[in-house]
HTML snippet that shows the backbone in 3Dmol.js (N, CA, C, O; Angstrom):
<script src="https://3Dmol.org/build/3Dmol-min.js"></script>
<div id="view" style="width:600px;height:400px;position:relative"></div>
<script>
const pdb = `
ATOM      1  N   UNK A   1      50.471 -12.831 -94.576  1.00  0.00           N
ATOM      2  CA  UNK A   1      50.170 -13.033 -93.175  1.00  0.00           C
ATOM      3  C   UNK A   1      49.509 -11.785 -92.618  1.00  0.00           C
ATOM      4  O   UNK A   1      49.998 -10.692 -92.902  1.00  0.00           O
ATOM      5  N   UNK A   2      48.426 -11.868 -91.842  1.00  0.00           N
ATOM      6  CA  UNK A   2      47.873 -10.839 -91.073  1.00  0.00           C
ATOM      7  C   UNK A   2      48.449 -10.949 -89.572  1.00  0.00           C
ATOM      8  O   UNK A   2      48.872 -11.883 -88.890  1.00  0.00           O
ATOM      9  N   UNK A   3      48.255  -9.458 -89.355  1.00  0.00           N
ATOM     10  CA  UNK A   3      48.513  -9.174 -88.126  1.00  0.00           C
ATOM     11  C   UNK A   3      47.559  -8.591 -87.145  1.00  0.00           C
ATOM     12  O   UNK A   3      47.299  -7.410 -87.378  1.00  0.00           O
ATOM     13  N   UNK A   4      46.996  -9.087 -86.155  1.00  0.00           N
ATOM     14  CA  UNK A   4      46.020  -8.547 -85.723  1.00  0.00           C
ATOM     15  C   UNK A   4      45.926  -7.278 -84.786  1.00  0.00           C
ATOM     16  O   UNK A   4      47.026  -6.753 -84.615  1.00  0.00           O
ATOM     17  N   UNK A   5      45.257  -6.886 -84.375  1.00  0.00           N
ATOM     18  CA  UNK A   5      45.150  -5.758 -83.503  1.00  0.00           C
ATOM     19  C   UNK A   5      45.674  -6.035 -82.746  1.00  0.00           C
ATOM     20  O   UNK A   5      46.669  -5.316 -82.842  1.00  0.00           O
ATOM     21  N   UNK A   6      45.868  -6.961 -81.449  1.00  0.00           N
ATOM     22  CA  UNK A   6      46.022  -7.475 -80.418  1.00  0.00           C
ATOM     23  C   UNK A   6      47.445  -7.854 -80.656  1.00  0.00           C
ATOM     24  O   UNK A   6      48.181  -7.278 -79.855  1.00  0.00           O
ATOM     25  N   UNK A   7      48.309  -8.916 -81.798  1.00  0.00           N
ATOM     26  CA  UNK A   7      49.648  -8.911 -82.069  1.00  0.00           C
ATOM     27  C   UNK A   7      50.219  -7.404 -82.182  1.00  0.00           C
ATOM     28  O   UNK A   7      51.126  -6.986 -81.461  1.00  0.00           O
ATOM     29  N   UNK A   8      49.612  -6.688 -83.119  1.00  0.00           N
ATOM     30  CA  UNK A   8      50.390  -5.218 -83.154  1.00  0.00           C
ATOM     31  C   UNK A   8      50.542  -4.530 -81.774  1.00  0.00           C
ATOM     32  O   UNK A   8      51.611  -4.004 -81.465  1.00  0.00           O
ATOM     33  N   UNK A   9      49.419  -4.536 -80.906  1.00  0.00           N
ATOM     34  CA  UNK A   9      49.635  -3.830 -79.652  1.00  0.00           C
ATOM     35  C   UNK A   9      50.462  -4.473 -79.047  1.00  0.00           C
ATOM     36  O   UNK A   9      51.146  -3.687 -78.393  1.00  0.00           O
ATOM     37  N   UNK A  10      50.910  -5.919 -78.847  1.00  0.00           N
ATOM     38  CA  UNK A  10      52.078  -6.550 -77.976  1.00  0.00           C
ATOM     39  C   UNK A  10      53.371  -5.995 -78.301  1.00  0.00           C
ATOM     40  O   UNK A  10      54.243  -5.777 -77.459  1.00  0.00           O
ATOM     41  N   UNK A  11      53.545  -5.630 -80.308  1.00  0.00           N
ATOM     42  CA  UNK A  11      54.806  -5.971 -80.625  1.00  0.00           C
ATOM     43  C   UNK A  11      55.290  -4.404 -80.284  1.00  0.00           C
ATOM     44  O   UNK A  11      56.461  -4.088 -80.071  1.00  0.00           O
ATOM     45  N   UNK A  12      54.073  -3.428 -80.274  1.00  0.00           N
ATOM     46  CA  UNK A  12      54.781  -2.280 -80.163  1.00  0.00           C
ATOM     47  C   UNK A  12      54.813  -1.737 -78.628  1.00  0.00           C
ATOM     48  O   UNK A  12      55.258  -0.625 -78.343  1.00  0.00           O
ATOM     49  N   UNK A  13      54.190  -2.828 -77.489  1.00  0.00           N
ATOM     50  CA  UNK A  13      54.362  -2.410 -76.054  1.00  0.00           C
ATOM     51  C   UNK A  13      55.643  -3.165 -75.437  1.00  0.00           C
ATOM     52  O   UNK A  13      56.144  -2.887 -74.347  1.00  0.00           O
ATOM     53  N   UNK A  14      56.105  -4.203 -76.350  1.00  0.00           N
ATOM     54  CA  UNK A  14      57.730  -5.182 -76.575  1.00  0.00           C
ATOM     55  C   UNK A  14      59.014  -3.752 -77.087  1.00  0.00           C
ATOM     56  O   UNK A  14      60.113  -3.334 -76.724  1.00  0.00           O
ATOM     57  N   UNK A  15      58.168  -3.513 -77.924  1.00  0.00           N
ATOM     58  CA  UNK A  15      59.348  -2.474 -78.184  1.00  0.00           C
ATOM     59  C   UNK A  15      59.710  -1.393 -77.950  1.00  0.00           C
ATOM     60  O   UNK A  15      60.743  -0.797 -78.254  1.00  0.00           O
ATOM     61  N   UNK A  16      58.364  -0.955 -77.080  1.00  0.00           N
ATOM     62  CA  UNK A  16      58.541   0.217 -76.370  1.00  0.00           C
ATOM     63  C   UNK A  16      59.667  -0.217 -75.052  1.00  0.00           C
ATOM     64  O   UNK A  16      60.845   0.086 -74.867  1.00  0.00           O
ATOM     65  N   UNK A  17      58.833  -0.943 -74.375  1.00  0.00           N
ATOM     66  CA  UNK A  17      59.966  -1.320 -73.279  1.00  0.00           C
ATOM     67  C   UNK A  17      61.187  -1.683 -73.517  1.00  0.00           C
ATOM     68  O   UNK A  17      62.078  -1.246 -72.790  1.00  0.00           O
ATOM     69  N   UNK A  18      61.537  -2.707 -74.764  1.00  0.00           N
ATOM     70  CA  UNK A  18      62.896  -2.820 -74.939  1.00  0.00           C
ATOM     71  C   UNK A  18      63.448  -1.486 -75.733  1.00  0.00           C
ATOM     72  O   UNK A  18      64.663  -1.471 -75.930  1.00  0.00           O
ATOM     73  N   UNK A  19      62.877  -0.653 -76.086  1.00  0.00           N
ATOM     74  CA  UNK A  19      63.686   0.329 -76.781  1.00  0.00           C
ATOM     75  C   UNK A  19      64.185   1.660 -75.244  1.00  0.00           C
ATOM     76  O   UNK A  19      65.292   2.197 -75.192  1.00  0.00           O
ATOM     77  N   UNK A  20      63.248   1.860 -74.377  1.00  0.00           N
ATOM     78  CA  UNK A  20      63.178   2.645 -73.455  1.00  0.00           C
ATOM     79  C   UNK A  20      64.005   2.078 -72.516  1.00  0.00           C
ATOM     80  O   UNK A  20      64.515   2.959 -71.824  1.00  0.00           O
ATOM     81  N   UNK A  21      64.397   0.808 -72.162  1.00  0.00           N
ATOM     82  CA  UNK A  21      65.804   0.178 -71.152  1.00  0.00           C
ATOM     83  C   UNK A  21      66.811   0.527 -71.948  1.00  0.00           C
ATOM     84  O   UNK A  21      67.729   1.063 -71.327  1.00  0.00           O
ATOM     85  N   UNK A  22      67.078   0.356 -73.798  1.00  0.00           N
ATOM     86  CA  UNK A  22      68.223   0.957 -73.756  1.00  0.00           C
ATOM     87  C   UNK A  22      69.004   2.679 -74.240  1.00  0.00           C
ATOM     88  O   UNK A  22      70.159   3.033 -74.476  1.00  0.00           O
ATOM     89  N   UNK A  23      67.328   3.574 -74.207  1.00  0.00           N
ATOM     90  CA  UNK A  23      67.664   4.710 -74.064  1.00  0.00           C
ATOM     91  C   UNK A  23      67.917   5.042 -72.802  1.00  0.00           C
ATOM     92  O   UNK A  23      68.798   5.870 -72.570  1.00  0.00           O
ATOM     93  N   UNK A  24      67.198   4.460 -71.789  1.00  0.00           N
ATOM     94  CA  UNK A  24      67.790   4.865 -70.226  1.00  0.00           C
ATOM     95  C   UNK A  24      69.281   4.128 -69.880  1.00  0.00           C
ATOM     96  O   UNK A  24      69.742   4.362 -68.762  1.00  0.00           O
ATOM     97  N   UNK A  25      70.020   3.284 -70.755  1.00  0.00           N
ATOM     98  CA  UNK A  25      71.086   3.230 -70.321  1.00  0.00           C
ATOM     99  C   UNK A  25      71.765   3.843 -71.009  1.00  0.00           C
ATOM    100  O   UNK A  25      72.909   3.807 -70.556  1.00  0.00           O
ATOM    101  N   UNK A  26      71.688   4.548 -72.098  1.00  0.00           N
ATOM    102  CA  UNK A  26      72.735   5.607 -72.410  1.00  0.00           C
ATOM    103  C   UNK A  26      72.455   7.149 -72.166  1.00  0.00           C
ATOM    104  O   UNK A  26      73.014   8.165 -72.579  1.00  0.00           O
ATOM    105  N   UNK A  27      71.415   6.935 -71.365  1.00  0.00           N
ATOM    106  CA  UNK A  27      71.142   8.258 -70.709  1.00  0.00           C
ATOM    107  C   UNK A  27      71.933   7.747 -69.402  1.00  0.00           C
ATOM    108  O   UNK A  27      72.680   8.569 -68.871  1.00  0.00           O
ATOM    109  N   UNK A  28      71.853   6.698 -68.944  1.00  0.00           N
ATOM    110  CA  UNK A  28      73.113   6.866 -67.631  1.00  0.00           C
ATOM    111  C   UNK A  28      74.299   6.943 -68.013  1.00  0.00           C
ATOM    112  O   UNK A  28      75.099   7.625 -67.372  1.00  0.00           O
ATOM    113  N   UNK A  29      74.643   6.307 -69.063  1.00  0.00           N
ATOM    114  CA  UNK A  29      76.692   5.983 -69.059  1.00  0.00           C
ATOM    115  C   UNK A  29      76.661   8.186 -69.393  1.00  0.00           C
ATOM    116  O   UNK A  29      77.554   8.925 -68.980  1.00  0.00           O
ATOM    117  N   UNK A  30      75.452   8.656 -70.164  1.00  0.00           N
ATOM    118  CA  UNK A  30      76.331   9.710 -70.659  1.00  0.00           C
ATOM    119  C   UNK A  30      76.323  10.991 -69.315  1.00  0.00           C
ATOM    120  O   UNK A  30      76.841  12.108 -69.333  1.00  0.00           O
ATOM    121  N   UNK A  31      75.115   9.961 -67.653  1.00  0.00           N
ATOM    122  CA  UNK A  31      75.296  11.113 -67.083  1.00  0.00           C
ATOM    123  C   UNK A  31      75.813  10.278 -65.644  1.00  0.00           C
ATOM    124  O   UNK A  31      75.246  10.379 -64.556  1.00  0.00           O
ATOM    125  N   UNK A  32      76.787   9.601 -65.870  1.00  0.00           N
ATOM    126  CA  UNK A  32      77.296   8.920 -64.807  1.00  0.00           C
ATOM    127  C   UNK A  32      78.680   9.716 -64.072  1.00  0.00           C
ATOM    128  O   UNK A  32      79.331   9.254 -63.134  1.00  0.00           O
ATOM    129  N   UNK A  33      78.903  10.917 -64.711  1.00  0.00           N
ATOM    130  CA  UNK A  33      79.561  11.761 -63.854  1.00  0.00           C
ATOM    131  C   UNK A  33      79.117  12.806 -63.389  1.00  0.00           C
ATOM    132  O   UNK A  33      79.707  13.759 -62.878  1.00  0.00           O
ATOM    133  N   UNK A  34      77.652  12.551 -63.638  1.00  0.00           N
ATOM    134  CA  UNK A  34      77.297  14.108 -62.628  1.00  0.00           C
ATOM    135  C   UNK A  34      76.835  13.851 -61.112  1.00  0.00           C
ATOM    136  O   UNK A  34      76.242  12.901 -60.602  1.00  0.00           O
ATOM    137  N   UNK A  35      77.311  15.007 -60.603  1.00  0.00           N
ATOM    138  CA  UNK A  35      77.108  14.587 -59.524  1.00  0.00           C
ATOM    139  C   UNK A  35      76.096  14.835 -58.212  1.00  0.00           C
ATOM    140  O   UNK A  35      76.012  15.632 -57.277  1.00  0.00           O
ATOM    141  N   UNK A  36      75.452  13.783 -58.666  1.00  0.00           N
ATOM    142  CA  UNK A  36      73.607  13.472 -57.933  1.00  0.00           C
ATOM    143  C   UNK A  36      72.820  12.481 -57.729  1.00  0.00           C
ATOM    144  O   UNK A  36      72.328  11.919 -58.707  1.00  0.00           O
ATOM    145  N   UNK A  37      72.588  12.139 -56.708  1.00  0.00           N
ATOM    146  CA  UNK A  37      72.247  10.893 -56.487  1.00  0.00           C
ATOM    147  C   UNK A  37      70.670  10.174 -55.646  1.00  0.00           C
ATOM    148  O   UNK A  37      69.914  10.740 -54.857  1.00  0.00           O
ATOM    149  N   UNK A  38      70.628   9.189 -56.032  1.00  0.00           N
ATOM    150  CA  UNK A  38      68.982   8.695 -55.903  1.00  0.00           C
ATOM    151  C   UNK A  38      67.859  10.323 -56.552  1.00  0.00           C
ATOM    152  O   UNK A  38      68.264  11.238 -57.270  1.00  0.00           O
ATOM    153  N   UNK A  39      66.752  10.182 -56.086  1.00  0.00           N
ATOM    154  CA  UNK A  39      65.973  10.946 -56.716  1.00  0.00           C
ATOM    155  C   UNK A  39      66.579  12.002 -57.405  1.00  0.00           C
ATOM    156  O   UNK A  39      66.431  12.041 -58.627  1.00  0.00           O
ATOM    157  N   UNK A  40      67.081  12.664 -56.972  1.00  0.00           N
ATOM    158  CA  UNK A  40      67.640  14.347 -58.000  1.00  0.00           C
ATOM    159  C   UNK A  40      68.271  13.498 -59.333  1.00  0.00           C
ATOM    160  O   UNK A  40      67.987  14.010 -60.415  1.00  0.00           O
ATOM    161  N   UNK A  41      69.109  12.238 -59.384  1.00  0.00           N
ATOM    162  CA  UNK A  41      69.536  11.543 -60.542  1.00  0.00           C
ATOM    163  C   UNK A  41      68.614  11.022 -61.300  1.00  0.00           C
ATOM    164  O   UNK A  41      68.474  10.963 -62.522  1.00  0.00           O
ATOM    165  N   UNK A  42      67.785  10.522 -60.096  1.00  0.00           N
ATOM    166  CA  UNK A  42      66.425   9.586 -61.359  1.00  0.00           C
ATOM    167  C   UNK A  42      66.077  10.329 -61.964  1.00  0.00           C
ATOM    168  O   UNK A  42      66.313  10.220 -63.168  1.00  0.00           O
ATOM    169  N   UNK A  43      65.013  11.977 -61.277  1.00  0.00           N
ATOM    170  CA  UNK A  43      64.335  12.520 -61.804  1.00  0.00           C
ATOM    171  C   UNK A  43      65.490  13.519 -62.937  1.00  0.00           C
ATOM    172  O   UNK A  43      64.871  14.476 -63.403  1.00  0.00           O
ATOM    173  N   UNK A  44      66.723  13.468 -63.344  1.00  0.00           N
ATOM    174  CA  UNK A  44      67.576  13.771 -64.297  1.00  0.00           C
ATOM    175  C   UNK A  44      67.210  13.277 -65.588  1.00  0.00           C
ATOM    176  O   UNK A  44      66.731  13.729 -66.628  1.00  0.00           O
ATOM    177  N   UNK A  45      67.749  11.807 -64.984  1.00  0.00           N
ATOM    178  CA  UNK A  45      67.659  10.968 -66.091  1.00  0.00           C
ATOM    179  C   UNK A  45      66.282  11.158 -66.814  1.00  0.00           C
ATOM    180  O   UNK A  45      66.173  11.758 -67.884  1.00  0.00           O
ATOM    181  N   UNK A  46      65.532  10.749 -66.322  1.00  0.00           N
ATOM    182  CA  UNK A  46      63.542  10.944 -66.339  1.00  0.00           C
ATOM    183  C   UNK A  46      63.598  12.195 -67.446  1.00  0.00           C
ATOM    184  O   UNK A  46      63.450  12.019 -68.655  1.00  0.00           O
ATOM    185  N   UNK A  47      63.826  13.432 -66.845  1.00  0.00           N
ATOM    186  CA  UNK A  47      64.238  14.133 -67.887  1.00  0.00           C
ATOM    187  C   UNK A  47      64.801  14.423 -68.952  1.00  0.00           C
ATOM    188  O   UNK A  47      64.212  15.193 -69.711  1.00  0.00           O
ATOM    189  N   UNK A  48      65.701  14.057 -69.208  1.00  0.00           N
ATOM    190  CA  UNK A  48      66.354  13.667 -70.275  1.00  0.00           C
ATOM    191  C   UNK A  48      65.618  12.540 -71.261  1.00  0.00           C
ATOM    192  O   UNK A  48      65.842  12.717 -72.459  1.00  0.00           O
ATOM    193  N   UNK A  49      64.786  11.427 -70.925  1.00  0.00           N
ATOM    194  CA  UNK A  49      64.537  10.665 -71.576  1.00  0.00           C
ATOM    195  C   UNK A  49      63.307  11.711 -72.080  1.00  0.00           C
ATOM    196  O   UNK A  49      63.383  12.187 -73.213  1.00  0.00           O
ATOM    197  N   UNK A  50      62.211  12.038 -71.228  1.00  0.00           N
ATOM    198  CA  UNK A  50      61.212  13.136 -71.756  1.00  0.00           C
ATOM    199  C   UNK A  50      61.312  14.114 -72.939  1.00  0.00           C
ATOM    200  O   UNK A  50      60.361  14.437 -73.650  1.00  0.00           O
ATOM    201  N   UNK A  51      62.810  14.625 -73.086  1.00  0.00           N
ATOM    202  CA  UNK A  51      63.273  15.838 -73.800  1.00  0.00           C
ATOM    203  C   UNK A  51      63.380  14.856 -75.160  1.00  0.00           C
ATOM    204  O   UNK A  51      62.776  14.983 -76.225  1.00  0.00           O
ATOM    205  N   UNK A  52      64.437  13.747 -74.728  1.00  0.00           N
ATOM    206  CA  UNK A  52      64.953  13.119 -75.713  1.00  0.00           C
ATOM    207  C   UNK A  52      63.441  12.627 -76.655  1.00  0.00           C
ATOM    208  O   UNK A  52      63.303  13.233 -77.717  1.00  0.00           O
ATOM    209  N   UNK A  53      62.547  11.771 -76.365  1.00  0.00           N
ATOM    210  CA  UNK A  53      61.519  11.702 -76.977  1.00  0.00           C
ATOM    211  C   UNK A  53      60.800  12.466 -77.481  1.00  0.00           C
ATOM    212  O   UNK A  53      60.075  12.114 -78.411  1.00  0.00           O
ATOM    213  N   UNK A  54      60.806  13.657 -77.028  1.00  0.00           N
ATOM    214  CA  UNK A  54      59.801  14.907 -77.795  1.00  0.00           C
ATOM    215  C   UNK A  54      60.424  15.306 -79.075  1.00  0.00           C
ATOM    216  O   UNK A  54      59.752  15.712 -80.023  1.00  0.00           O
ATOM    217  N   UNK A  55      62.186  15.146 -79.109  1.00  0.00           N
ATOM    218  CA  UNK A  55      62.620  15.905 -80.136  1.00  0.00           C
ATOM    219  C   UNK A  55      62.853  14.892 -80.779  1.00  0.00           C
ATOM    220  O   UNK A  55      63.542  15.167 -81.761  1.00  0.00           O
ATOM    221  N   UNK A  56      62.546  13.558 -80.679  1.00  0.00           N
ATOM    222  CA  UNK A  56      62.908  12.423 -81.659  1.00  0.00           C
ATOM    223  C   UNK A  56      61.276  12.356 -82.115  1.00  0.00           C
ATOM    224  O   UNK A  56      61.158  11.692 -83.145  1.00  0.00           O
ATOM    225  N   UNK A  57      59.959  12.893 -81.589  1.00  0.00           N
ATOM    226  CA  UNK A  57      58.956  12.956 -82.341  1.00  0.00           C
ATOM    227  C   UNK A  57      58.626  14.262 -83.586  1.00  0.00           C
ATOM    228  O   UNK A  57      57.905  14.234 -84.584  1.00  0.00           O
ATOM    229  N   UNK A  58      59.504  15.361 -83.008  1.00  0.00           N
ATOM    230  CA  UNK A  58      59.639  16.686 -83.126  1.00  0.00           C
ATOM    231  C   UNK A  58      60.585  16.595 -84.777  1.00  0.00           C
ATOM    232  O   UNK A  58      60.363  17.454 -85.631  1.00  0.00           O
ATOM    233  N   UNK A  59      61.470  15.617 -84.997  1.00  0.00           N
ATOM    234  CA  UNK A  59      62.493  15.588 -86.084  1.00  0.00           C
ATOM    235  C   UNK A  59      61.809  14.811 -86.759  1.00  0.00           C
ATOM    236  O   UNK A  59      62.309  14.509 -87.842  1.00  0.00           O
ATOM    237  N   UNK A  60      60.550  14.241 -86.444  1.00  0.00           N
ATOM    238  CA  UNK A  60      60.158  12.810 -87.250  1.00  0.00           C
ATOM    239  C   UNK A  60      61.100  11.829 -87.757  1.00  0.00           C
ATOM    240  O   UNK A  60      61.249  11.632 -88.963  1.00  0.00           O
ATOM    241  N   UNK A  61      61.881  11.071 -86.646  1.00  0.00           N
ATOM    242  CA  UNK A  61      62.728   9.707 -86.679  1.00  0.00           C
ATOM    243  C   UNK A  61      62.133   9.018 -87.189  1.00  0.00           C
ATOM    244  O   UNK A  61      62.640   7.897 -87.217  1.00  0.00           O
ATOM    245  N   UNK A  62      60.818   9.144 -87.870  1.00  0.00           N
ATOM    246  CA  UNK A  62      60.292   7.739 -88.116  1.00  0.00           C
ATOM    247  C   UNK A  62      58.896   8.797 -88.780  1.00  0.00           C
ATOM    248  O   UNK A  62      58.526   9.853 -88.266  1.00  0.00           O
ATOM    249  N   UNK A  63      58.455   8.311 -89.721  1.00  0.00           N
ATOM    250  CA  UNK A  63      57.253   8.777 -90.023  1.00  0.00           C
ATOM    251  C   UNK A  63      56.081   8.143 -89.290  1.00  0.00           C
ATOM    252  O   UNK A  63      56.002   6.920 -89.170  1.00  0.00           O
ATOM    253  N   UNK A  64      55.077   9.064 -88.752  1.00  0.00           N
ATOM    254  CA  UNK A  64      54.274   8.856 -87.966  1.00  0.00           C
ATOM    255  C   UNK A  64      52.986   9.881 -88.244  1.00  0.00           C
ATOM    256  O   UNK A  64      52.986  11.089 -88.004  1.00  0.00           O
ATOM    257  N   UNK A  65      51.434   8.779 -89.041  1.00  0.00           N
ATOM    258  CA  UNK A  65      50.700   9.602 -89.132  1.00  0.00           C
ATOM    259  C   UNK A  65      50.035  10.106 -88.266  1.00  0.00           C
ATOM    260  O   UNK A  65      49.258  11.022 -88.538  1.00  0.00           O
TER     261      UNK A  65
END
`;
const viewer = $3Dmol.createViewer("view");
viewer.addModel(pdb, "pdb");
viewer.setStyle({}, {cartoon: {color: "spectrum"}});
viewer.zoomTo();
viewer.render();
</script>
């Protein structure tokens, strides 16, 4: 079976979003006791997901040419 350009770009903009809802929810449960709220929390979290992705490209989780 082939996969086309156009299937590959769906399956990996599907999995970006479903993979990124459930790194942002364990970036909340693990910062749901700090204490800060609306923007200063978002832009936390925001951060954390930023850091978290650089060093999951940074460790190569996944080989990526």
């Amino acid at each position: 079976m082939k996969i086309t350009e156009e299937k590959l770009n769906e399956l990996a903009e599907n999995t970006a979003i479903m993979s990124s809802e459930v790194m942002m929810g364990s970036i909340e449960w693990q910062t749901a006791d700090v204490s800060m709220i609306g923007d200063e929390y978002n832009n936390l979290n925001r951060e954390i997901m930023k850091r978290a992705l650089k060093l999951m490209i940074k460790q190569k989780a996944w080989k990526i040419n």
